[in-house]
N, C-alpha and C positions, 0 to 999 in steps of 0.2 A: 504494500500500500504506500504511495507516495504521500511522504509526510508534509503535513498542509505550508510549511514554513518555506519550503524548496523553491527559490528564487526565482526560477525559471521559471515558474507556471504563475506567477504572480500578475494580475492586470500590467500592462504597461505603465498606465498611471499609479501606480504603489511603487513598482520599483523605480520610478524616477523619483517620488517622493524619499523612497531612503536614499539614492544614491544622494541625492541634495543636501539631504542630511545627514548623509556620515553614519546610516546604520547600514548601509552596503556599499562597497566599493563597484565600480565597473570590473574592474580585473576578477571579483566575485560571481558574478553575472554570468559573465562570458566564461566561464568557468564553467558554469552551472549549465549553461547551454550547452556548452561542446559535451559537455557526463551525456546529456540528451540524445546530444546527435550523437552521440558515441554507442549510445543504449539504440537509437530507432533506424538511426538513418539507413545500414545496409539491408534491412528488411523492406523499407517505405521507399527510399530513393526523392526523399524530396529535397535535399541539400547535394549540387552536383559539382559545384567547385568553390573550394573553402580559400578563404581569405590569408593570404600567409600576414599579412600586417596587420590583423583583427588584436591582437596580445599587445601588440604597440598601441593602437589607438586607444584600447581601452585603457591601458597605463598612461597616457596622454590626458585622457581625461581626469582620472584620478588625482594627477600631478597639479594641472589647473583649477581642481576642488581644492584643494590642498593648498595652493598660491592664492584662493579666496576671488580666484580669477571666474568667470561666469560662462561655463563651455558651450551654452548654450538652452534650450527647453527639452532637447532629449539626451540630457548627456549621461552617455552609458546607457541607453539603450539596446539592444542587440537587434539588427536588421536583416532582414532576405533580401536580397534586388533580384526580381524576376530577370531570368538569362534571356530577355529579350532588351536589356535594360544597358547600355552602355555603359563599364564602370573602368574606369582608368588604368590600366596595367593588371586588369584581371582576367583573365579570360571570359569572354563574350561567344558562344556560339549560334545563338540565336534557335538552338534547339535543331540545327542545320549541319546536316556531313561537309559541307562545301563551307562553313564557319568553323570546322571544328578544332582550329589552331588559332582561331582569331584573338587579338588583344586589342582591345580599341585603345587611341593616344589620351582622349579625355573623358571626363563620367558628362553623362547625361544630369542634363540640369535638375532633375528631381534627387538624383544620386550626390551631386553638388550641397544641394539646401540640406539633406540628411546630414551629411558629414557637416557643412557647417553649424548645425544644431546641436550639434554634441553628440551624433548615432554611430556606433560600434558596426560594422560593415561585415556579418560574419560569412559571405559567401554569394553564391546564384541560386539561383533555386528553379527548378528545371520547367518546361515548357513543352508543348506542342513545336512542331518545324516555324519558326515564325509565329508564335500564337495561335495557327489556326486549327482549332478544333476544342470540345468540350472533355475529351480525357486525356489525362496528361499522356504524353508518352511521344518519342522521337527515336531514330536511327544512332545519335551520338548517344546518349545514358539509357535510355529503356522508358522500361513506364513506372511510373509512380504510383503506388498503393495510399488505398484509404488504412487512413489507423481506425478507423471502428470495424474494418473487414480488410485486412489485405488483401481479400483475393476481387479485392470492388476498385471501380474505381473513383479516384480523387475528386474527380471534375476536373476540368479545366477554361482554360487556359492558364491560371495561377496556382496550376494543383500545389506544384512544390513550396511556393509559398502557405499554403493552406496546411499542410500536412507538417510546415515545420511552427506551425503556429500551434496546433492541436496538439502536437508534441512536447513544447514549450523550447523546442531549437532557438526560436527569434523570440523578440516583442512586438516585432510587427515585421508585418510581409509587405512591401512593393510590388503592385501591378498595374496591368494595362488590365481595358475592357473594352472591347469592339460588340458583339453581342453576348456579352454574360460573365465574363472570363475572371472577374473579382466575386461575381455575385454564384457563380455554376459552384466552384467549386468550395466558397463558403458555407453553401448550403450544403451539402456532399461532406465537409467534413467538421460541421459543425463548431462554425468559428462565422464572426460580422467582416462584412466587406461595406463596403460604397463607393459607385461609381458615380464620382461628383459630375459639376457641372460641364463637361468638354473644354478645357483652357482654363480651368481655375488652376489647375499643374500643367503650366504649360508642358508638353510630349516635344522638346528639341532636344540632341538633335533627331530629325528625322526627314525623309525623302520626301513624301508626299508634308508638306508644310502646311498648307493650309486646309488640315483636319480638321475636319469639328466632329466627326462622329467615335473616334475612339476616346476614350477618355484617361489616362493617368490616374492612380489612388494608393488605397492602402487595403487592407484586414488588418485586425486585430481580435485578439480574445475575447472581448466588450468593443461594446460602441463605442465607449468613451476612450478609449485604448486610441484609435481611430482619429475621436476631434480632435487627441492632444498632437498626433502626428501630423492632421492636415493642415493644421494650425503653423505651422512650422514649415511647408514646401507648398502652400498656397502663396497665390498672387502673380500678376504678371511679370513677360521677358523680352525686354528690347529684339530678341530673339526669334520669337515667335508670334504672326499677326493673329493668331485665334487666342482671345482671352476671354474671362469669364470675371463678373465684379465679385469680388469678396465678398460671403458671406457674412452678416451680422454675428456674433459670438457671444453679444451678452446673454443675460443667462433669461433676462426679460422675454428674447426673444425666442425661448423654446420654453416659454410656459405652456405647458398643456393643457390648464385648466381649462375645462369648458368647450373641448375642443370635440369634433366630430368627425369621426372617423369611417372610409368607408371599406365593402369587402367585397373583390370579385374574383369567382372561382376560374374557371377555365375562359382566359381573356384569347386563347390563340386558335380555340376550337379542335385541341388535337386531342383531349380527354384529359384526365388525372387520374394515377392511381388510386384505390380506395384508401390506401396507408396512407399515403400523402394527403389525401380530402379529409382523412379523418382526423388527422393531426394539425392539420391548420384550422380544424371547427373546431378542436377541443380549445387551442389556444386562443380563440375568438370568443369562447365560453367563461377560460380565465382573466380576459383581461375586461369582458364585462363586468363578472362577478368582483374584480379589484377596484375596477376605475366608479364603479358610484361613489355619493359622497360630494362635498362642495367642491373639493379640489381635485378629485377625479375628470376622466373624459365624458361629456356628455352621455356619446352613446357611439356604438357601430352600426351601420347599414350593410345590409347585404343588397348587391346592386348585380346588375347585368352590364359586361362590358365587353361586347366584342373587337378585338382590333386586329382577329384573324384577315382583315383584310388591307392588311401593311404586310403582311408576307413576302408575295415578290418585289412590294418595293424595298423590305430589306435586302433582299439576297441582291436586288441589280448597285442597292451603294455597297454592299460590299463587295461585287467584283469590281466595281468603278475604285472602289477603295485601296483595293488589292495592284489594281494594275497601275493605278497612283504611285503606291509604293514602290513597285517593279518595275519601273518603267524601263531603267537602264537594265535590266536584265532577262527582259523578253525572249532573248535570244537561245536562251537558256531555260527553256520553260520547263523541260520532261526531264532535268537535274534536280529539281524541287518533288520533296513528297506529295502523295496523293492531292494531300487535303490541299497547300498550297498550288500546284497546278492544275486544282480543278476550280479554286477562284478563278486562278486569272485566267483559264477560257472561259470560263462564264461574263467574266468582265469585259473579256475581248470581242465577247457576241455582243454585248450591248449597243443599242443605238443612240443617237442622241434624244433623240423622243421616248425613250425609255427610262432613260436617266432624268429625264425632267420630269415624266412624270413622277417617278419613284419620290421626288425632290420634294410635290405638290399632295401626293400622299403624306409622307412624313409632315408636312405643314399640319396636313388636317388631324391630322396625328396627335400632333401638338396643341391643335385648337383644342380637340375634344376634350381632352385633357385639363385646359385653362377653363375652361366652362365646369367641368365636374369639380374645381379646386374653388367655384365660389359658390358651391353648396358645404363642398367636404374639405378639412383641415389635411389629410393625407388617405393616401389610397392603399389598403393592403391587397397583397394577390401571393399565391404561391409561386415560390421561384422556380423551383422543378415539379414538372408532371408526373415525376418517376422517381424511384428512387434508386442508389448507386447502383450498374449493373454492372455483370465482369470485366474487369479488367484487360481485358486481352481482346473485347470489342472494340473497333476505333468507335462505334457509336450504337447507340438501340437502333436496332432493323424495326421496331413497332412499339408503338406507345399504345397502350387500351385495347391492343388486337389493331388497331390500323397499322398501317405500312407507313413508312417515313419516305418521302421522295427524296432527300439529301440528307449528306449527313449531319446536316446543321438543324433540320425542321423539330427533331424535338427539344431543340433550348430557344424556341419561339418563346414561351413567357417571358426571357428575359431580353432578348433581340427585340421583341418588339416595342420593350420601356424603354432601348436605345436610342429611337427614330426622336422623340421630343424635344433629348437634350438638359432633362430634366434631372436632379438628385435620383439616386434609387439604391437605397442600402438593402443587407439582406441580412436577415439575423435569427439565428433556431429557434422555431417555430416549438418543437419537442421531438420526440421519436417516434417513428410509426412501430407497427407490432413487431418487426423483426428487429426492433433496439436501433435503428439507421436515423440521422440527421434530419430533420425536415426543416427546411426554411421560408419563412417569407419575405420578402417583396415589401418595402415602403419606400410609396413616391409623395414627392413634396413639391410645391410649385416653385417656380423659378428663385433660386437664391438662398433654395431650402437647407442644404447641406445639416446644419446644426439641428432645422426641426424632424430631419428624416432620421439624424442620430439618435435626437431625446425621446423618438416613436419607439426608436429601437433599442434603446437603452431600458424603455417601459416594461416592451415585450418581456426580454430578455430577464427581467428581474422577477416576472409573471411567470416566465418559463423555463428556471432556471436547468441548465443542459449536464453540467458536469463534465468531465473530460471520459478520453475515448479507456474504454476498458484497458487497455493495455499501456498505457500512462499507468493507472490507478493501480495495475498489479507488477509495474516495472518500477 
């Protein structure tokens, strides 16, 4: 049984609170994390290339506590950067056989603002080829196991961070999310993500620059794990023209009280498991039964929301997305895996009238959305229709007994919260009957980032998860 006092598994925000104050050292931390990765990682595979200057930095920090110096908001920390993620003389492969000696010259500007906050860099944490797809797994490391089932999978695209989060490897995990890839595999291993607003982290460097549909973030073990790190690599970069305005943070501005809450089950029209449906009604039950009272939430709605009908407009931004990205490498299209060279002929069929329309979709996407936010304070929906399936599938061939046309269509719930633009955290709903993760889905309206945390920080204290069985008996 893992004794409750063990470093590693502590909220992010407690252990920055002792390191600040001198009841934990960073060099303690990072200690405590590698025992972790030491106990998980060759079973899990969610840590693929460790930091040789992690021991430095963290004595780095310690040294400027100690000088009374101010290292920063997360200092001593312990972090993942997703291996899609630039980091300066560390090895980067991009989850890619054709990266798989690469060392990028400088970190990516979210890897920048880490470090200058005071965060401990303890490694990569593994990917899909490029990001693309929902379980972890690539040609260079393999795949990545769920810790509440190894023989499941993680989710993806930020399995490796997920799985080193669950484990208590990091205190927070760095991700991207194009359709799901902080929110897929948070749910899948039972840990909160948020994929903030598109440019509130600016994503440079990068090829395709003028992204708005991928987003930059974080996971962590709580919500609140999360505000304290976004808080810290938000804000614009002379760098990059896609930005997003700062969120509000005081604390006025994620009062709940009073607030009204809505709920819609199957928003992409591909079904829900029964496990899954029936664990996100229980926790609809508990946070009724919590939130009466003056300072509770009003109340939740069950509502109907179709938005199975943004489907092909996701799939054609993300081949326009993909071939954005690729452009310079076109040439080379049948050296990239599956999942990566079947975006980019998909994107390369595209027309231009296809593209626009997808464009005009995603608007109304967006509207409908602004409209349901001045009835309702935030929207809940389940984030996965399934729950983890083998591991050694690149994807479910069937959700509910339907067929899947691609292998991206059953992480529609959470691709299709991508199109708006909007906040949309994920946070453990509870466990369905076979002890598996389930999560949901809070979207917030524009500029929401804080109210979708403190939605999720509600849940989460409603539904409290626990760590993965093999934590608790390692």
């Amino acid at each position: 049984m893992t004794k409750p006092h063990d470093p590693a598994l502590l909220p992010a925000r407690e252990q920055a609170r002792r390191i600040r104050e001198g009841e934990l050292c960073a060099a303690e931390l990072l200690g405590a994390c590698m025992a972790r990765l030491d106990r998980h990682n060759s079973a899990l595979n969610a840590v693929v290339t460790l930091n040789p200057a992690a021991e430095a930095e963290a004595a780095a920090i310690d040294a400027a506590l100690a000088a009374g110096a101010d290292p920063g908001a997360l200092a001593g920390l312990v972090v993942g950067i997703k291996d899609v993620t630039e980091t300066a003389g560390l090895r980067t492969t991009y989850g890619s056989p054709l990266f798989a000696d690469h060392v990028p010259e400088r970190d990516a500007l979210v890897v920048r603002r880490l470090r200058e906050a005071g965060a401990v860099i303890l490694g990569k944490t593994n990917t899909p080829e490029f990001a693309a797809g929902g379980n972890t797994w690539n040609e260079v490391f393999g795949v990545t196991r769920n810790p509440w089932d190894p023989a499941l999978s993680a989710g993806g695209s930020t399995g490796g961070g997920a799985v080193a989060l669950a484990t208590g490897m990091v205190s927070l995990a760095q991700g991207t999310d194009l359709g799901g890839s902080l929110r897929i595999p948070a749910s899948f291993c039972g840990v909160a993500g948020l994929r903030p607003t598109p440019g509130l982290v600016p994503t440079v460097p990068a090829a395709y620059l003028w992204d708005d549909l991928q987003a930059t973030g974080l996971m962590g073990r709580e919500p609140g794990d999360i505000a304290l790190g976004l808080r810290a690599i938000a804000g614009p970069d002379p760098a990059s023209p896609v930005c997003a305005p700062e969120p509000a943070w005081d604390a006025a501005e994620v009062d709940l009280a009073g607030c009204r809450w809505a709920y819609a089950g199957d928003i992409a029209g591909i079904g829900i498991d029964p496990g899954v449906e029936a664990s996100c009604r229980d926790a609809l039950e508990s946070l009724r039964a919590a939130g009466t009272g003056p300072n509770g939430i009003v109340g939740i709605d069950e509502i109907e929301l179709d938005l199975s009908y943004a489907r092909d407009a996701f799939l054609a931004l993300r081949g326009h997305w993909f071939v954005s990205h690729f452009e310079g490498d076109l040439e080379r299209i049948d050296a990239f895996g599956p999942n990566v060279s079947a975006n980019l002929r998909s994107g390369l069929s595209l027309t231009p009238a296809q593209i626009g329309a997808a464009e005009n979709t995603r608007r109304g996407v967006r509207e409908a959305l602004l409209s349901l936010f001045e009835r309702y304070d935030a929207l809940l929906t389940p984030c996965m229709a399934i729950p983890p399936f083998p591991v050694e599938q690149n994807y479910p061939e069937t959700v509910g007994g339907r067929p899947m046309e691609t292998y991206v269509d059953w992480i529609a719930p959470t691709f299709l919260l991508s199109l708006p633009g909007l906040p949309v955290a994920s946070v453990p709903a509870g466990l369905d009957p076979a002890g598996l993760p389930v999560g949901l889905q809070v979207v917030t309206p524009p500029g929401g980032e804080a109210r979708a945390l403190a939605v999720a920080a509600t849940i989460a204290r409603t539904r409290p998860l626990g760590l993965p069985p093999l934590v608790t008996d390692g």
